[in-house]
N, C-alpha and C positions, 0 to 999 in steps of 0.2 A: 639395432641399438635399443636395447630397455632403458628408459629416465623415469619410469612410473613405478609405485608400490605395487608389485603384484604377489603379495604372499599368500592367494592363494592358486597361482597357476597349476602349481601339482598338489593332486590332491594327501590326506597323509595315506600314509600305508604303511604296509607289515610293518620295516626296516625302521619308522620314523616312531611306530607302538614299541617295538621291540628294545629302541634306545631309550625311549620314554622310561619304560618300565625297567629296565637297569638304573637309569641313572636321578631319579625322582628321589628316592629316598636321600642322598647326599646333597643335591638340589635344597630339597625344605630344610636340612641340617644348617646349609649354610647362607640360608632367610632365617631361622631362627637365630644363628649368631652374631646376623647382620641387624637383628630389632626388626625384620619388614616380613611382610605375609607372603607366603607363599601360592600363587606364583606372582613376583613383582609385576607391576602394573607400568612401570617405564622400565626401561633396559638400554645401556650406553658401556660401548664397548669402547676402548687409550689400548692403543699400543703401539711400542715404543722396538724401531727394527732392530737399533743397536744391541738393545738388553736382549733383544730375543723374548718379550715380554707381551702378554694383551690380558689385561684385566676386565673385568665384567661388574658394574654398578649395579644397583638397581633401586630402585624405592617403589612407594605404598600406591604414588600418584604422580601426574604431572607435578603438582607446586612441592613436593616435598623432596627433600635433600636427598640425593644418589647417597648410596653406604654400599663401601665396599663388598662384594661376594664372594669373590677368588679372583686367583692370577693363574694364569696358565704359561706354560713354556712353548713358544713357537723354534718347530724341530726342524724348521727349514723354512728361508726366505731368500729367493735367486736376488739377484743383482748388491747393489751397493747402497751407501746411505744417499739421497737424493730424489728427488719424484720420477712419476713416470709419464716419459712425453711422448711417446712413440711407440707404433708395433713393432713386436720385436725385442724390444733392448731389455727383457728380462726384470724391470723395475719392478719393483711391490711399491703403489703409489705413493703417494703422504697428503693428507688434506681432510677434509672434512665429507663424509658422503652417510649412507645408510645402506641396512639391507635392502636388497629388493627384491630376492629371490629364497625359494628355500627348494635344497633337491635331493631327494632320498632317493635318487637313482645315478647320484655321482660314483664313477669310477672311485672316487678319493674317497671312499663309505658315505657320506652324507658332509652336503656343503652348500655356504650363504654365499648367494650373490651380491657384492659390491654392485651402487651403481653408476662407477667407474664407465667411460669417462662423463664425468658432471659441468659442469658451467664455467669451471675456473680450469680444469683438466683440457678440456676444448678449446679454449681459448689463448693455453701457455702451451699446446703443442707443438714440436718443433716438426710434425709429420700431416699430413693431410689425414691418415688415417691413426689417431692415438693408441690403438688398442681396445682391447675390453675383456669380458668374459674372467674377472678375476675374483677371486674367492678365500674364503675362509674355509678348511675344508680336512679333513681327515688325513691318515698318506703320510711322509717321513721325507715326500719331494715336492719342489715348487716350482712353477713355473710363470714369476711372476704375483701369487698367491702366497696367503700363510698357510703353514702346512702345518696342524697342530697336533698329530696323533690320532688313531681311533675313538679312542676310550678320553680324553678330553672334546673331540668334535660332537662326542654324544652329550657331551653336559652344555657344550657352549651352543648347538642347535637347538636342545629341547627349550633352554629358558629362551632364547631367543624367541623361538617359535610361539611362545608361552602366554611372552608380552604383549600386550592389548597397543596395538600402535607398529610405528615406525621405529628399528633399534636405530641409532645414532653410533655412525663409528670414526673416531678420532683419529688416526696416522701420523705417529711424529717420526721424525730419524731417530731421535735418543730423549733422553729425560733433559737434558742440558740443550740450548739451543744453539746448533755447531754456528761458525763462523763462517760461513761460506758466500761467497759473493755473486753465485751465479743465479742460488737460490734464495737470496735476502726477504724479496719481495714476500716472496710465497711465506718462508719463514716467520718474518714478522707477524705476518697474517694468523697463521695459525698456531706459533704460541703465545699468542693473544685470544685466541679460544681457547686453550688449556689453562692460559691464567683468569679467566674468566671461570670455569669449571674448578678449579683449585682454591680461588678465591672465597665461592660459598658451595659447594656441590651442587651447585644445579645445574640444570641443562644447560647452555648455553642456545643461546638465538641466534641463528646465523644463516646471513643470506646472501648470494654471488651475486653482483653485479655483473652490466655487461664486456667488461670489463676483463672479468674473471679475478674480480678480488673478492677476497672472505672478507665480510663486513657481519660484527658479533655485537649485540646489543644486549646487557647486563638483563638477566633474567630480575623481573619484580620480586622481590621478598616479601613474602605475604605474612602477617604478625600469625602466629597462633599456626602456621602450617610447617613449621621444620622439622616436622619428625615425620 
């Protein structure tokens, strides 16, 4: 099981130069349309399974406001709306987690480790063993993973990779918060960190108890730093 930041377990190579240098120049195009320099200095990854949606933030620094970069189409997510609590059942999870891995030697062309399962994941599993190994990842199939394409996995690893830090990734079921009563708990919780992140763009703060509840504390708004 990975729980630690380790991006730099693989070193980069050809594959990871090769995407770099494709997909750079649209990259800066779309920091300069966002106001932020290229390459963002934070990076925070919303996506939402219903729309089939994952968009990409970024800004200049920790204290200043995420602005949007792009959206992308995810071209495949196995399972159904709800998290994931067990090996097996196909889930693309929903919650709060980051990258932790980066692999230019996936089958799927190039893909980000989730570090699935996290503190709150382990703790609502209904399996002894929850699963893992699940990604953000190139490829047109899933297993469990977003599957986003070739030629968008190259744009969403480069700046990933880019960012100075830990990317931050979001997981909701849908933009609207369903009604669902199996999943309330977990729900509540987490969009309560997207209304926090909506609220003013910034990062949100957010820490699992042992419990395995998402607990989000309003990031400080610092005078004179929101751009």
């Amino acid at each position: 099981m990975i729980s630690t930041f380790i991006v730099a377990t693989l070193a980069i190579n050809d594959k990871e130069v090769k995407a770099r240098a494709n997909v750079e120049p649209i990259l800066k195009q779309y920091s300069k349309a966002a106001g932020i320099e290229y390459p963002p200095k934070q990076v925070f990854f919303r996506a939402f399974k219903d729309e089939r949606t994952l968009e990409i933030w970024g800004a200049n620094s920790a204290t200043s406001k995420l602005r949007l970069l792009q959206k992308y189409r995810v071209l495949a997510a196995s399972g159904t709306l709800g998290p994931k609590r067990r090996y097996g059942d196909m889930q693309v999870p929903e919650g709060w987690c980051f990258i932790d891995r980066f692999n230019p030697f996936s089958s799927y062309h190039l893909s980000l480790g989730l570090n699935y399962p996290n503190g709150a994941d382990r703790a609502l599993a209904t399996s002894s063993d929850p699963g893992g190994d699940i990604f953000i990842h190139g490829n047109q199939v899933s297993a469990g993973c977003l599957a986003m394409g070739n030629s968008s996995i190259e744009e969403i690893y480069t700046i990933a990779r880019m960012a100075n830090g830990k990317v931050r990734v979001l997981i909701l079921p849908s933009r609207k918060k369903p009604l669902d009563r199996n999943n309330s708990r977990l729900y509540s919780q987490i969009y309560s960190i997207n209304q926090s992140f909506a609220s003013n763009h910034r990062m949100p703060l957010v820490s699992i108890d042992a419990n395995g509840n998402y607990k989000v504390k309003e990031p400080i708004s610092l005078a004179g730093r929101g751009r």
